[in-house]
CHARMM-style PDB file with segment names, atoms N, HN, CA, C and O in Angstrom:
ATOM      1  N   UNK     1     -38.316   7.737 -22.495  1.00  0.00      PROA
ATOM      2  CA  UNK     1     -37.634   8.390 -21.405  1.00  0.00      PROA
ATOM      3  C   UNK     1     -36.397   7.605 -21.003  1.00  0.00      PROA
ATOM      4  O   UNK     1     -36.260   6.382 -21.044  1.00  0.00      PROA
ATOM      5  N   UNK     2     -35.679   8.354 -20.678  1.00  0.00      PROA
ATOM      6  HN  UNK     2     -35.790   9.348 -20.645  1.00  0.00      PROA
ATOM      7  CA  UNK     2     -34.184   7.658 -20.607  1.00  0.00      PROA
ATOM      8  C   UNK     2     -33.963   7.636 -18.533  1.00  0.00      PROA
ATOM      9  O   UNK     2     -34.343   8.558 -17.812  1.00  0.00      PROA
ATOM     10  N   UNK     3     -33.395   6.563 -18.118  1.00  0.00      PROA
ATOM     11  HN  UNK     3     -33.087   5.814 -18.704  1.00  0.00      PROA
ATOM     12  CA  UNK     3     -33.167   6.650 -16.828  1.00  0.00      PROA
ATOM     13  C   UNK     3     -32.121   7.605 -16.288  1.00  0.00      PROA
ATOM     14  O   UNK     3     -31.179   7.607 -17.081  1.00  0.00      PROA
ATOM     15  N   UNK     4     -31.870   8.514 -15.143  1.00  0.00      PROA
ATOM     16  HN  UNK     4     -32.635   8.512 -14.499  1.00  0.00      PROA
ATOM     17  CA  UNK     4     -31.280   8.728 -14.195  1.00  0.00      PROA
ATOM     18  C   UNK     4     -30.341   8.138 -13.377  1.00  0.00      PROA
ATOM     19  O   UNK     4     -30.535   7.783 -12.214  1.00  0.00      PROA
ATOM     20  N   UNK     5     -29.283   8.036 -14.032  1.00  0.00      PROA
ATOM     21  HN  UNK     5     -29.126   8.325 -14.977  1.00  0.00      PROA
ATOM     22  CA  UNK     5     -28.214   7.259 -13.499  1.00  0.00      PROA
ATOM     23  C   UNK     5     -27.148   8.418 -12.285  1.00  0.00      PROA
ATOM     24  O   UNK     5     -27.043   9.640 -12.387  1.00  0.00      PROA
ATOM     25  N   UNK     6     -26.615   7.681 -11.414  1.00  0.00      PROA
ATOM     26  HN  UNK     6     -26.701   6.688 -11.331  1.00  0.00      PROA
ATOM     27  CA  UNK     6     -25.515   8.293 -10.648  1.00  0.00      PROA
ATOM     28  C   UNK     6     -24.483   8.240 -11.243  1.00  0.00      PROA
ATOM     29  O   UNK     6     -24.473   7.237 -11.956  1.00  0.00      PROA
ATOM     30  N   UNK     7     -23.393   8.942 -11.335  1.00  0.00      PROA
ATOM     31  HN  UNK     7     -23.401   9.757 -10.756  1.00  0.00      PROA
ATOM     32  CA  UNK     7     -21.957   8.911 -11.646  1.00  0.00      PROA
ATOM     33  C   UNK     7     -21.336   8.405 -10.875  1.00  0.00      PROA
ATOM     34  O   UNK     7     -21.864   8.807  -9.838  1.00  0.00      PROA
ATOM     35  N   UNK     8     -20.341   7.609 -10.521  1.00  0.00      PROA
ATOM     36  HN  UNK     8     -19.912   7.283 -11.364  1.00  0.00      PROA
ATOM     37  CA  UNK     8     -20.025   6.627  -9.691  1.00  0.00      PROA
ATOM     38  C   UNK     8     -18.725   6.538  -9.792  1.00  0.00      PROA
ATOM     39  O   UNK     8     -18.176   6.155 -10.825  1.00  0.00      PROA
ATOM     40  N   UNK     9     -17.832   7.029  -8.280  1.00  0.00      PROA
ATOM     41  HN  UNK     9     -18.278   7.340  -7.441  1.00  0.00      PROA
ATOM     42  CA  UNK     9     -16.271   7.322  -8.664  1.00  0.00      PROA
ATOM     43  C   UNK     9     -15.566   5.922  -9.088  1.00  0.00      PROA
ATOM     44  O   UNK     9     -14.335   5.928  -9.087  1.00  0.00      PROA
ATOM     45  N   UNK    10     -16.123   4.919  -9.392  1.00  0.00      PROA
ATOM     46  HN  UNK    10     -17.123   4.915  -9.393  1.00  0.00      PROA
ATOM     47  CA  UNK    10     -15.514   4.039  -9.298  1.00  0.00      PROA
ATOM     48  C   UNK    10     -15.581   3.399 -10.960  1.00  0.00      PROA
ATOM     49  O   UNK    10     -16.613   3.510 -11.622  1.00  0.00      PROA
ATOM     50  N   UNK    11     -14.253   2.685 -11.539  1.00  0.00      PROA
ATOM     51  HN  UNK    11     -13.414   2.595 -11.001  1.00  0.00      PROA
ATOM     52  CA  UNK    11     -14.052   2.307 -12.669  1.00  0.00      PROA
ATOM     53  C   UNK    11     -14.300   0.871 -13.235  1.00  0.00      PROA
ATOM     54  O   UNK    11     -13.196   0.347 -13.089  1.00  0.00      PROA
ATOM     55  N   UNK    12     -15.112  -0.050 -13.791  1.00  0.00      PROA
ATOM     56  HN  UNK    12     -16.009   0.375 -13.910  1.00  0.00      PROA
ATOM     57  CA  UNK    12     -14.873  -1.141 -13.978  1.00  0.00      PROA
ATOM     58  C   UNK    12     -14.084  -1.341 -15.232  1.00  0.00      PROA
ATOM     59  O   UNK    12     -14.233  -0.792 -16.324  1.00  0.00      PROA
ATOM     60  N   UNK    13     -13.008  -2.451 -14.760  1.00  0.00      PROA
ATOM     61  HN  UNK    13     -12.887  -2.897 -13.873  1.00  0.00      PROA
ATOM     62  CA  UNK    13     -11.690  -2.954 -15.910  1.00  0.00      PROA
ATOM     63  C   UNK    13     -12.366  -4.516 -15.888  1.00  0.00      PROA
ATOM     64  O   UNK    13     -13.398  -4.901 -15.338  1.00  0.00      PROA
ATOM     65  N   UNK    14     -11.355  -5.274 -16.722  1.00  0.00      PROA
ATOM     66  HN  UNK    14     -10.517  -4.961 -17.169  1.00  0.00      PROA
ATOM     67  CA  UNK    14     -11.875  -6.381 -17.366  1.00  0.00      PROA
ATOM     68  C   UNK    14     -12.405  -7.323 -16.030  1.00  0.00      PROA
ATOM     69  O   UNK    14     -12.113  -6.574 -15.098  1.00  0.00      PROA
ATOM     70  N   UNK    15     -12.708  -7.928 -15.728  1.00  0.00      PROA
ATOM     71  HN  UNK    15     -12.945  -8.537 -16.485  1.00  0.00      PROA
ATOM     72  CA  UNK    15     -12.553  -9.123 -14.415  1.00  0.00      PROA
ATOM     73  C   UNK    15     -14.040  -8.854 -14.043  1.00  0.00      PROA
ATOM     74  O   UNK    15     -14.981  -8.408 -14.698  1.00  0.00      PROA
ATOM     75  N   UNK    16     -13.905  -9.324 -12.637  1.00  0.00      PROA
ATOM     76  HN  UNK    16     -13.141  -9.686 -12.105  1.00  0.00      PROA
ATOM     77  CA  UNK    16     -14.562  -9.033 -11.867  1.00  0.00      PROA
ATOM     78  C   UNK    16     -13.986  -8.000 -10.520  1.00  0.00      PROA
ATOM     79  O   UNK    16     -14.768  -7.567  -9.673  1.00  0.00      PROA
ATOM     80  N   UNK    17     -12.860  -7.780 -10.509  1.00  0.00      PROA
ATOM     81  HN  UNK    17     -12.224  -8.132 -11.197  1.00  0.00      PROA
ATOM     82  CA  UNK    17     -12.382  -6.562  -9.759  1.00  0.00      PROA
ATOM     83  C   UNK    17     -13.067  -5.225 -10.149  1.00  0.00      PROA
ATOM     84  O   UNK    17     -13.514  -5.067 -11.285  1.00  0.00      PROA
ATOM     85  N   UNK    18     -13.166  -3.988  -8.918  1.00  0.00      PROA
ATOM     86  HN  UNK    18     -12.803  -4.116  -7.995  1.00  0.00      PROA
ATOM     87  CA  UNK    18     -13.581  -2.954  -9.630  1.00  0.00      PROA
ATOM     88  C   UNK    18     -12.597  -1.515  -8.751  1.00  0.00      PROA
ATOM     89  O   UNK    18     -12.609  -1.215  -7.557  1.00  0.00      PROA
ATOM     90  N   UNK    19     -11.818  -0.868  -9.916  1.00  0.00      PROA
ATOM     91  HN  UNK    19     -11.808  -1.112 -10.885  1.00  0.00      PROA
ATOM     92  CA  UNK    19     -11.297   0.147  -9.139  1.00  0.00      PROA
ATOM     93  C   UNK    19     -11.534   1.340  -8.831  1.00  0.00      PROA
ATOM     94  O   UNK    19     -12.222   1.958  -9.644  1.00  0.00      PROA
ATOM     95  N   UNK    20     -11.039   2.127  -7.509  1.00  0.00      PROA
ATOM     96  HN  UNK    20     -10.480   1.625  -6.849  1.00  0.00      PROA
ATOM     97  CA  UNK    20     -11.638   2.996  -7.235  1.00  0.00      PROA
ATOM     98  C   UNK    20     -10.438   3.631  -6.769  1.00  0.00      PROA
ATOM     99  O   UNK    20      -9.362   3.144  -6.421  1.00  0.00      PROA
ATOM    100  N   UNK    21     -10.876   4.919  -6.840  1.00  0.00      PROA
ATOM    101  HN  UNK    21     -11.750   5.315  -7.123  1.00  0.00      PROA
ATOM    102  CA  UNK    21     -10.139   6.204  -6.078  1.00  0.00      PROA
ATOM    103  C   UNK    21     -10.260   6.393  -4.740  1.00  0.00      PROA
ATOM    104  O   UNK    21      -9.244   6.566  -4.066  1.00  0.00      PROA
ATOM    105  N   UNK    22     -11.335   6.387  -4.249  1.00  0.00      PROA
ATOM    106  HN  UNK    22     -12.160   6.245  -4.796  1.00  0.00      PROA
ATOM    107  CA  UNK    22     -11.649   6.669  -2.989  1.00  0.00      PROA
ATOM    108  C   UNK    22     -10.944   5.374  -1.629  1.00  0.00      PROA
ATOM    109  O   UNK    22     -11.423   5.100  -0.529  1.00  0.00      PROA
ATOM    110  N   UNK    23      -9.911   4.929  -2.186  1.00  0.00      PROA
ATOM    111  HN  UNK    23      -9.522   5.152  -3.080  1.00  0.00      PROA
ATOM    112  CA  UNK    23      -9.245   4.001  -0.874  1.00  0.00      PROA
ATOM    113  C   UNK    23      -8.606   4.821   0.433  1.00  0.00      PROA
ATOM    114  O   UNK    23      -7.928   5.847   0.490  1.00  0.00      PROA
ATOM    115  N   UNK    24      -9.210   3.761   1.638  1.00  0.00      PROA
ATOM    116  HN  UNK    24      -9.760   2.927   1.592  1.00  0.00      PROA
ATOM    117  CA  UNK    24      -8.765   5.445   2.466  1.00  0.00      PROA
ATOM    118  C   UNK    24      -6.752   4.541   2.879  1.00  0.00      PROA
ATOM    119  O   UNK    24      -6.378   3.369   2.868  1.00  0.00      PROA
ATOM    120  N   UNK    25      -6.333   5.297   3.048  1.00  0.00      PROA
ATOM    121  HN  UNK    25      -6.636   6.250   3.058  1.00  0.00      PROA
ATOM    122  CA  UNK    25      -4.816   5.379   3.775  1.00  0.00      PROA
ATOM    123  C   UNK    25      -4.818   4.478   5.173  1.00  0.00      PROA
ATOM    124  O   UNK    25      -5.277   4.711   6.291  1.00  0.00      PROA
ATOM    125  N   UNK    26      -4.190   3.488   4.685  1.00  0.00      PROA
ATOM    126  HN  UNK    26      -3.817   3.298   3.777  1.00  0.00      PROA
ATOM    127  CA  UNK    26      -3.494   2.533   5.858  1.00  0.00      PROA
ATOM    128  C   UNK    26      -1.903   2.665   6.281  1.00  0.00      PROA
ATOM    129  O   UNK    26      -1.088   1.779   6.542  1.00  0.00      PROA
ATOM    130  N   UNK    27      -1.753   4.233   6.248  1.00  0.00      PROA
ATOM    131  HN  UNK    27      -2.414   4.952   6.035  1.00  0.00      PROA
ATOM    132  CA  UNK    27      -0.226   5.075   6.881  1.00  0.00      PROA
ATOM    133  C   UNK    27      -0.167   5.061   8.317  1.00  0.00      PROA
ATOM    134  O   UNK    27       0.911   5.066   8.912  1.00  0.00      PROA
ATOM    135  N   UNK    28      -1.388   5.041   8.954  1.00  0.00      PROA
ATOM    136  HN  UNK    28      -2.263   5.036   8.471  1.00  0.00      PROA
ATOM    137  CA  UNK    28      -1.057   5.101  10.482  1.00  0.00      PROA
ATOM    138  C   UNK    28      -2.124   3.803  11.191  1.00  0.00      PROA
ATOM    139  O   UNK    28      -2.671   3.970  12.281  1.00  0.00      PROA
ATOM    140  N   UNK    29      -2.256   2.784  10.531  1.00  0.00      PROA
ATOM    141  HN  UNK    29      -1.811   2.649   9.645  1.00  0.00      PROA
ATOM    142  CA  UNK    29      -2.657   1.565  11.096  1.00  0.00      PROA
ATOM    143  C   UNK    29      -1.837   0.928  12.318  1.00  0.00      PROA
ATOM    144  O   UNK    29      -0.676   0.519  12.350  1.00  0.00      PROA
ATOM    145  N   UNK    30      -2.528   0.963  13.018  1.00  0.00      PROA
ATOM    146  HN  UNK    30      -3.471   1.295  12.993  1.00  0.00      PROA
ATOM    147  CA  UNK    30      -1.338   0.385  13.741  1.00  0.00      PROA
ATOM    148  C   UNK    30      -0.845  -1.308  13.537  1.00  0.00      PROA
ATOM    149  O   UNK    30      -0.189  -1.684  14.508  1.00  0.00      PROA
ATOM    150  N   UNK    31      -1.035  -2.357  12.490  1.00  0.00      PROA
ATOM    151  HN  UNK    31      -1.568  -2.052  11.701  1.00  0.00      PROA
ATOM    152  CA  UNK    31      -0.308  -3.219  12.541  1.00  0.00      PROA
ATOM    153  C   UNK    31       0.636  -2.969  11.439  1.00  0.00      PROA
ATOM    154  O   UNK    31       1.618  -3.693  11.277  1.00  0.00      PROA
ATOM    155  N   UNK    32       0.363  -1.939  10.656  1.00  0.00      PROA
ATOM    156  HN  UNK    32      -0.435  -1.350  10.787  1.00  0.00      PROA
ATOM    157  CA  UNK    32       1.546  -1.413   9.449  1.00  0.00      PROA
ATOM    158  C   UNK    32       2.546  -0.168  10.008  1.00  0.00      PROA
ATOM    159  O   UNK    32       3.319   0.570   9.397  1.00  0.00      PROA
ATOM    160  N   UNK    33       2.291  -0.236  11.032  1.00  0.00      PROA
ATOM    161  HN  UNK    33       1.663  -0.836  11.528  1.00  0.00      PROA
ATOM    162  CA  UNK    33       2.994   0.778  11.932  1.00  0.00      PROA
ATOM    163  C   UNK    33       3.553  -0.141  12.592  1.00  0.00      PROA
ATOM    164  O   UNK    33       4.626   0.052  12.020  1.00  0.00      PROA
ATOM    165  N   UNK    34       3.832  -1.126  13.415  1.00  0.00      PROA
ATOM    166  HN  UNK    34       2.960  -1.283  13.880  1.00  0.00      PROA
ATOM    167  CA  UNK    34       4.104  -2.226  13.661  1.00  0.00      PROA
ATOM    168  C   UNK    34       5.441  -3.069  13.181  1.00  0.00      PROA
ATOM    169  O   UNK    34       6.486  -3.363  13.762  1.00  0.00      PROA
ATOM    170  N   UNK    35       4.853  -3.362  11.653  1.00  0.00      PROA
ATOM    171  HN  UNK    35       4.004  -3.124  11.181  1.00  0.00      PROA
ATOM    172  CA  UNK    35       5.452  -4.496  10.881  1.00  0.00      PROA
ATOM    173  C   UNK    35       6.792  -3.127  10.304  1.00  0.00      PROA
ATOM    174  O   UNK    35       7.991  -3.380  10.188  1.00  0.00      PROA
ATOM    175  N   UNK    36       6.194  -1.840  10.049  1.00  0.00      PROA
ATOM    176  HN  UNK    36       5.220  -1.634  10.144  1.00  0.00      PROA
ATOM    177  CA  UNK    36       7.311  -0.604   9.398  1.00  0.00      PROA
ATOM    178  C   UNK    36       8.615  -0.878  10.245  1.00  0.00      PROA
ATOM    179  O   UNK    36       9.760  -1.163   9.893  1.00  0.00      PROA
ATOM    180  N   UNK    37       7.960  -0.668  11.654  1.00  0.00      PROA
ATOM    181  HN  UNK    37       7.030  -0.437  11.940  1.00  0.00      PROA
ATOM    182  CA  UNK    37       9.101  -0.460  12.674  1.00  0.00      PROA
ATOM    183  C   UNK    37       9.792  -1.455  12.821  1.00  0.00      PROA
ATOM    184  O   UNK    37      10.785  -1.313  13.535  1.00  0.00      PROA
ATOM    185  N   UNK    38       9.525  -2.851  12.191  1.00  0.00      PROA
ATOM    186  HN  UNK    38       8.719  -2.966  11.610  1.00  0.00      PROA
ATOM    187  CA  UNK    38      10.308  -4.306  12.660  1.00  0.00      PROA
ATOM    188  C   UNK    38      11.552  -4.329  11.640  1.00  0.00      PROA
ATOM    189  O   UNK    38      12.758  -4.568  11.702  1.00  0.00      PROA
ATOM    190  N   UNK    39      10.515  -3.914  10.572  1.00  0.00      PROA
ATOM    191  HN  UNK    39       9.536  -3.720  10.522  1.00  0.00      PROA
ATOM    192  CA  UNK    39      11.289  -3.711   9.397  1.00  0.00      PROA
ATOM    193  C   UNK    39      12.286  -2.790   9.250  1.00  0.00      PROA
ATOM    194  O   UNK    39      13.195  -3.342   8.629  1.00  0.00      PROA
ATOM    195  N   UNK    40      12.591  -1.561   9.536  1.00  0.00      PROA
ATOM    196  HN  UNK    40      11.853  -1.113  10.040  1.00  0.00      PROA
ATOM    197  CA  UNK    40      13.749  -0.727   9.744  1.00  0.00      PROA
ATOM    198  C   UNK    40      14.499  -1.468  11.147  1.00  0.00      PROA
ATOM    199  O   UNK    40      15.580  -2.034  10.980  1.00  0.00      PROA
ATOM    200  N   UNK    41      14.123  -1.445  11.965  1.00  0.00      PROA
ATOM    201  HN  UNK    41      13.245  -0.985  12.101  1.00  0.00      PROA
ATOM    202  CA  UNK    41      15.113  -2.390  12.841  1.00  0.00      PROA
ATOM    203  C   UNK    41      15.815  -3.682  12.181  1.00  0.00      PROA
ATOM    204  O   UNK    41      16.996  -3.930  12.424  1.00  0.00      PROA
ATOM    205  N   UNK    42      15.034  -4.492  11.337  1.00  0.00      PROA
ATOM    206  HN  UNK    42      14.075  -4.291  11.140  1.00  0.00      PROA
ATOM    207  CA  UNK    42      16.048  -5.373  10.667  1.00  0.00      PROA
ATOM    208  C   UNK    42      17.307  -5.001   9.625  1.00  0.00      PROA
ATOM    209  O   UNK    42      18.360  -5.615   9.454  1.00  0.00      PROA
ATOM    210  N   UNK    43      16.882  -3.932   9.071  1.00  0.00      PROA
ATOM    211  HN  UNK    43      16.027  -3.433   9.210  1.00  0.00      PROA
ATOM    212  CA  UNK    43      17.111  -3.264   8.306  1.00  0.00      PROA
ATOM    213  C   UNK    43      18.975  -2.662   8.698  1.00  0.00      PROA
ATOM    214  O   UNK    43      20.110  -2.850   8.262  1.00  0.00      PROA
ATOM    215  N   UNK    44      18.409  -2.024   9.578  1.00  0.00      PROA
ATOM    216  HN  UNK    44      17.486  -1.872   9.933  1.00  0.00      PROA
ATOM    217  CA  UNK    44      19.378  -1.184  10.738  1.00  0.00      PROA
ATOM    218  C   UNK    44      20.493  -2.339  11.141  1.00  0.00      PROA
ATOM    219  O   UNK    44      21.683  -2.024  11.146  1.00  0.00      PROA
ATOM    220  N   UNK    45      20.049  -3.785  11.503  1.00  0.00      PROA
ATOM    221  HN  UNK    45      19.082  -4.040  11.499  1.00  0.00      PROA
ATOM    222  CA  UNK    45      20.938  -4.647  12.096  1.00  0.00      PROA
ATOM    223  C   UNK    45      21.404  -5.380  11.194  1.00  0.00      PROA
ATOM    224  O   UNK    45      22.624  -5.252  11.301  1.00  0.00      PROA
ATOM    225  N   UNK    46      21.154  -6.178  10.244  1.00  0.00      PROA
ATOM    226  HN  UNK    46      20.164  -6.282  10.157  1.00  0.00      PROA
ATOM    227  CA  UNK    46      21.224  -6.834   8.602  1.00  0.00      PROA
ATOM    228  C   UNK    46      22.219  -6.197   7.580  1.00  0.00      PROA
ATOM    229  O   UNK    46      23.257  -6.712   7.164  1.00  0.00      PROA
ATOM    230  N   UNK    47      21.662  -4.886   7.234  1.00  0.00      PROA
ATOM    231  HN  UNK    47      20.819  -4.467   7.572  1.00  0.00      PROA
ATOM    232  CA  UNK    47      21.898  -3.741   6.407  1.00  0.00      PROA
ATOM    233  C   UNK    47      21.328  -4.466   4.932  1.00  0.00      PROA
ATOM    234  O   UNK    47      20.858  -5.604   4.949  1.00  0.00      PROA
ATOM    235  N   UNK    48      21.428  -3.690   3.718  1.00  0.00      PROA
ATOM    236  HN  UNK    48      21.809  -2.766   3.704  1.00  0.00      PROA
ATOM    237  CA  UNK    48      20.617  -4.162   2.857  1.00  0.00      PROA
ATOM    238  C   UNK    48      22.333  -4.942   1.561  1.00  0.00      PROA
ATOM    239  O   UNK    48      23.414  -4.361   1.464  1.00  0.00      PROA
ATOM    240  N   UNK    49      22.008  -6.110   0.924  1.00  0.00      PROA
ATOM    241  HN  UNK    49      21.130  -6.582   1.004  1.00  0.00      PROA
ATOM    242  CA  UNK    49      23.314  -6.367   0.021  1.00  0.00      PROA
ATOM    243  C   UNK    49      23.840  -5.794  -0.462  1.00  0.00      PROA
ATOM    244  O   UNK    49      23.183  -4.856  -0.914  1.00  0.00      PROA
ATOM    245  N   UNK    50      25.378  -5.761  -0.827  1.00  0.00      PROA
ATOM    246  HN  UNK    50      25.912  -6.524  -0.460  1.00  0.00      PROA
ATOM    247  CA  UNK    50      25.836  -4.920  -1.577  1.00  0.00      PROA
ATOM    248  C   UNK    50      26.545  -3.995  -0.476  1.00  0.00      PROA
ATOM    249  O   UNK    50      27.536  -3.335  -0.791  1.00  0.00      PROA
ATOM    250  N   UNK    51      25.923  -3.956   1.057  1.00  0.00      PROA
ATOM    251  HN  UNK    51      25.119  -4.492   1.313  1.00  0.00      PROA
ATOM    252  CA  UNK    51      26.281  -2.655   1.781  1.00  0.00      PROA
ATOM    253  C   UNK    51      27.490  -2.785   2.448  1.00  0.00      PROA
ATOM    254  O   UNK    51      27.435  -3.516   3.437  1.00  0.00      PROA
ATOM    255  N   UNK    52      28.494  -2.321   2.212  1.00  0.00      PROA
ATOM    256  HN  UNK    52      28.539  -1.727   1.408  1.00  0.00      PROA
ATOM    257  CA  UNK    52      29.898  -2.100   2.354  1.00  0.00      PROA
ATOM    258  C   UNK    52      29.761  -2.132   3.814  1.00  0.00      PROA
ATOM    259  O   UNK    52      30.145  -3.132   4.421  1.00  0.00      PROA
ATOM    260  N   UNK    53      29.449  -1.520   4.194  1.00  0.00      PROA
ATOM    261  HN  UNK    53      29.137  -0.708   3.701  1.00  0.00      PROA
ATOM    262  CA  UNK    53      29.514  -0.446   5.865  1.00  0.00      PROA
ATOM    263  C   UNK    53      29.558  -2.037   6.795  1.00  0.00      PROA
ATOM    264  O   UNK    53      30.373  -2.235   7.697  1.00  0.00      PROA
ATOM    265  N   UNK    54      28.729  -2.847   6.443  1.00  0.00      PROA
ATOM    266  HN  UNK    54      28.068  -2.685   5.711  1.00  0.00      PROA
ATOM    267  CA  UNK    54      28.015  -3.848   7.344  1.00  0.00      PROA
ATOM    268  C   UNK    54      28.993  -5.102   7.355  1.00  0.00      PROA
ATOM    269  O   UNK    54      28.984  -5.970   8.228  1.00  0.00      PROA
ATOM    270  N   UNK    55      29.857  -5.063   6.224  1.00  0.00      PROA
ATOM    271  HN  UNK    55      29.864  -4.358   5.515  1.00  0.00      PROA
ATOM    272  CA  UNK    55      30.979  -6.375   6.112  1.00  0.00      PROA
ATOM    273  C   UNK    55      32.042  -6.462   6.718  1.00  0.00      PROA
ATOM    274  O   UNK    55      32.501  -7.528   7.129  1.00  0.00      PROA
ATOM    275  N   UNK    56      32.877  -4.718   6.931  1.00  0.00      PROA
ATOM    276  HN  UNK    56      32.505  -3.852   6.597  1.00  0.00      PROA
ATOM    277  CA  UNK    56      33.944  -4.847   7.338  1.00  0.00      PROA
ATOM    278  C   UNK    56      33.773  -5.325   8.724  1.00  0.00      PROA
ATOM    279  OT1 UNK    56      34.759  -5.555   9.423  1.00  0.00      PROA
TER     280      UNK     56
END
């Protein structure tokens, strides 16, 4: 007799890591909601290299 196994959404690759599909969304966390908003404000005041607009 052969065992009854579950199917299991999850993949093992070489290591000891194991990946999965089911990660839930850290889009409205609030410390990545946080660090987003610091980040476009630097962004906004800095501008990114290369950016013309910000030298003259």
């Amino acid at each position: 007799m052969s065992a009854i196994t579950k199917k299991d959404e999850r993949k093992e690759l070489k290591g000891h890591g194991i990946v999965s599909d089911a990660v839930r969304s850290y889009e409205n966390d609030p410390f990545f909601v946080k660090k987003t908003e610091q980040a476009r404000k630097t962004l906004l005041k800095v501008g990114l290299p290369g950016d013309k607009k910000k030298q003259q």
